[in-house]
C-alpha distance (Angstrom), angle and dihedral (degrees) to the residues before:
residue distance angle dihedral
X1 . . .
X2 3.84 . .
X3 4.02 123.2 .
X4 3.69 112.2 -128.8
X5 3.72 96.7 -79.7
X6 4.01 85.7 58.2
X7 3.66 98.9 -104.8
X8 3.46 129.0 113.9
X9 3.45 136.4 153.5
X10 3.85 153.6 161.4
X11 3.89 122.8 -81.7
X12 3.99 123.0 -164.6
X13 3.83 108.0 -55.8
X14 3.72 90.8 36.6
X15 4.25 82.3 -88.6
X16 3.76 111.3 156.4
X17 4.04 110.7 -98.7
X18 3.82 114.8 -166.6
X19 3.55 105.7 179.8
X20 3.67 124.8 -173.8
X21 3.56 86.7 18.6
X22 4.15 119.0 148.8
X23 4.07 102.6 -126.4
X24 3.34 139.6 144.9
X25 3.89 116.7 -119.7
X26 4.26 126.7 -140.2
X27 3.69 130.1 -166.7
X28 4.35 88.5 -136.5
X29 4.15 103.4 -136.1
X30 4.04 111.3 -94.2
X31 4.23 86.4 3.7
X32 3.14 131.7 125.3
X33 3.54 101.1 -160.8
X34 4.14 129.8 66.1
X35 3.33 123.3 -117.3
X36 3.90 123.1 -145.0
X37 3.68 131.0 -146.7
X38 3.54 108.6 -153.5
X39 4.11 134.7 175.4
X40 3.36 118.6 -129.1
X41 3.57 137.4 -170.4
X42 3.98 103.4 -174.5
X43 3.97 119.9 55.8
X44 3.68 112.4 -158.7
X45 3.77 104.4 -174.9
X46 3.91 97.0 -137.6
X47 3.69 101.1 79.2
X48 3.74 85.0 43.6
X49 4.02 91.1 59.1
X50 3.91 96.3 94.6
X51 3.53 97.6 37.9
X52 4.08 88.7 45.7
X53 3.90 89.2 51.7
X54 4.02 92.6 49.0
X55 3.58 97.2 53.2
X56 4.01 91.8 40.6
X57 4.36 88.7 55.3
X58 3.83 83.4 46.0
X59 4.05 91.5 56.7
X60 4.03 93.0 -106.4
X61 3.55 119.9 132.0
X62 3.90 97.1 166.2
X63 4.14 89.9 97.4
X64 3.54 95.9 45.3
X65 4.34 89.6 42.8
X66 4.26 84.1 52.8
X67 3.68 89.8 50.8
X68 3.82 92.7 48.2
X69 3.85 97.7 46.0
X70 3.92 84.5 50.5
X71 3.16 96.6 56.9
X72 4.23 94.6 38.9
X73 4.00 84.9 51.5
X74 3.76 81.2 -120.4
X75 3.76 90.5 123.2
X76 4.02 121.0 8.0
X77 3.92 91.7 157.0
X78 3.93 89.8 -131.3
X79 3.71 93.4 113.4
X80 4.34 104.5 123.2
X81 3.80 106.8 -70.9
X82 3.88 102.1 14.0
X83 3.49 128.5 112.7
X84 3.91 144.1 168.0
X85 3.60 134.2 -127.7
X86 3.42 143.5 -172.1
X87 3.97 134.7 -179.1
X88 3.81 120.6 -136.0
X89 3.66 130.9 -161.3
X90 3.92 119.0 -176.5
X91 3.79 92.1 -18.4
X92 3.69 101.4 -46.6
X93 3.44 136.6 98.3
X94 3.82 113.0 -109.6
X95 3.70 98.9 168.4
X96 4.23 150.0 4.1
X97 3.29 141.9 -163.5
X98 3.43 135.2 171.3
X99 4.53 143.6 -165.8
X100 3.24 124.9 -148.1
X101 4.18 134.1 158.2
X102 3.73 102.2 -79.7
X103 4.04 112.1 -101.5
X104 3.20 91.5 -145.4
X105 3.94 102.4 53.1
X106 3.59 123.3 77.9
X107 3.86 92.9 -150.6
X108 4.00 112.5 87.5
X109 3.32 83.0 -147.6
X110 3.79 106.3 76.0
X111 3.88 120.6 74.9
X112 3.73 129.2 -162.8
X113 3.26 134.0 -142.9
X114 3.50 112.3 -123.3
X115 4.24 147.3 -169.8
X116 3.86 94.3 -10.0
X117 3.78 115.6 168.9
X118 3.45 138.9 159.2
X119 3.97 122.8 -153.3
X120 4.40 110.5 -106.5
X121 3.71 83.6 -110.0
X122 3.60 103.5 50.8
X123 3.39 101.2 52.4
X124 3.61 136.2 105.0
X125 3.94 81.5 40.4
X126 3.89 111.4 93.9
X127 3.83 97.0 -96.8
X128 3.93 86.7 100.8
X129 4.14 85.5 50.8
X130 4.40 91.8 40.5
X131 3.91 83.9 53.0
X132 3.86 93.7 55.0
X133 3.67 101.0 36.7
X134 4.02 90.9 49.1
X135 4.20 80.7 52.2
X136 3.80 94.7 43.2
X137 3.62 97.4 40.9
X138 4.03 84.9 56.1
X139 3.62 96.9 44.2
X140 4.11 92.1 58.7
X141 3.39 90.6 60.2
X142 4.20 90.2 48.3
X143 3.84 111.3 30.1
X144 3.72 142.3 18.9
X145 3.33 109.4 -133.4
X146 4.15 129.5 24.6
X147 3.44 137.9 -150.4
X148 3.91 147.7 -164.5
X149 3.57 141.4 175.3
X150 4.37 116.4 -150.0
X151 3.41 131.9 128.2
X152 3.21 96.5 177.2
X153 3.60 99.6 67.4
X154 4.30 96.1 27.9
X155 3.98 90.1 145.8
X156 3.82 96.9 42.6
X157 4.15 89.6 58.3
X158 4.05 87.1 39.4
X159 3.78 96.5 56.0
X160 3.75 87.7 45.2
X161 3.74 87.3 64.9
X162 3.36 99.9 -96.7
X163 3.65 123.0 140.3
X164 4.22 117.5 -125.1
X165 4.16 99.7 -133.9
X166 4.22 117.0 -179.5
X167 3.13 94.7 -174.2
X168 4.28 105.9 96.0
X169 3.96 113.2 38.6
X170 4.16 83.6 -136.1
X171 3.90 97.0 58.0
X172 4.31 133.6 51.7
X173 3.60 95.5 161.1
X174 4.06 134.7 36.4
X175 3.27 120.3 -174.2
X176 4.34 112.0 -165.1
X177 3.75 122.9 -153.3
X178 4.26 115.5 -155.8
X179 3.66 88.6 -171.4
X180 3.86 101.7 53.0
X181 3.26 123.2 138.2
């Protein structure tokens, strides 16, 4: 796994070291450790391997499908405007999400927010909130209007400032941008 500079590599402990890296940095409620959000633009499926097998035991398959289209080419997330992030915490990946255009739009101008999960035990701590404000933060600068599909988490996307919309079976929550460009 490669920061956004394309270099990665392994500290002491074989813990994931991604120096140089452009992140944004939380103190994690009742932690003691920080957790970094950090773009990447290579997914090696290793460091994923924990986080892949939570999300499977919880019934998810949306990690496992993002590692799979990786490595198929079916989805790199290096079309114009997308990007992929992932949240660290003592070298290891707690948590990913990722933006690219929406599939399901015609308009190359609306994004989608896409395979974002947080591991059981980091959540409820911002890294859920660092993930989506990395992605949204990105996706001003690329598109003017972004979308997501979850039930699951409905009032996680609407206190983000997202907007719940019923009216496409692909999208739950849009989230406009005045300023795009």
């Amino acid at each position: 796994m490669t920061n956004g500079d394309g270099h990665g590599r392994r500290g002491q402990g074989g813990t994931l070291v991604y120096p140089g890296a452009a992140r944004t940095l939380l103190h994690a409620k009742r932690r003691k450790h920080m957790i970094a959000v950090v773009r990447i633009t290579d997914l090696e499926p290793d460091p994923l391997n924990e986080l892949r097998a939570q999300s499977s035991h919880e019934g998810f398959r949306f990690v496992e499908r993002l590692c799979e289209e990786w490595a198929t080419g079916a989805n790199r997330v290096n079309a114009p405007g997308e990007a992929l992030f992932v949240a660290v915490a003592n070298g290891q990946v707690v948590g990913i999400c990722g933006l690219n255009r929406d599939p399901y739009a015609c308009e190359p101008s609306i994004g989608r927010v896409r395979r974002l999960y947080v591991a059981p035990a980091q959540r409820r701590h911002g890294v859920g909130r660092a993930l989506l404000e990395a992605v949204v933060t990105h996706a001003r600068r690329h598109f003017s209007l972004l979308r997501v599909r979850s039930e699951a988490v409905s009032e996680f996307y609407t206190t983000q400032g997202f907007r719940r919309v019923a009216s496409d079976e692909e999208v739950t929550h849009v989230l406009g941008f005045s300023n795009a460009a």
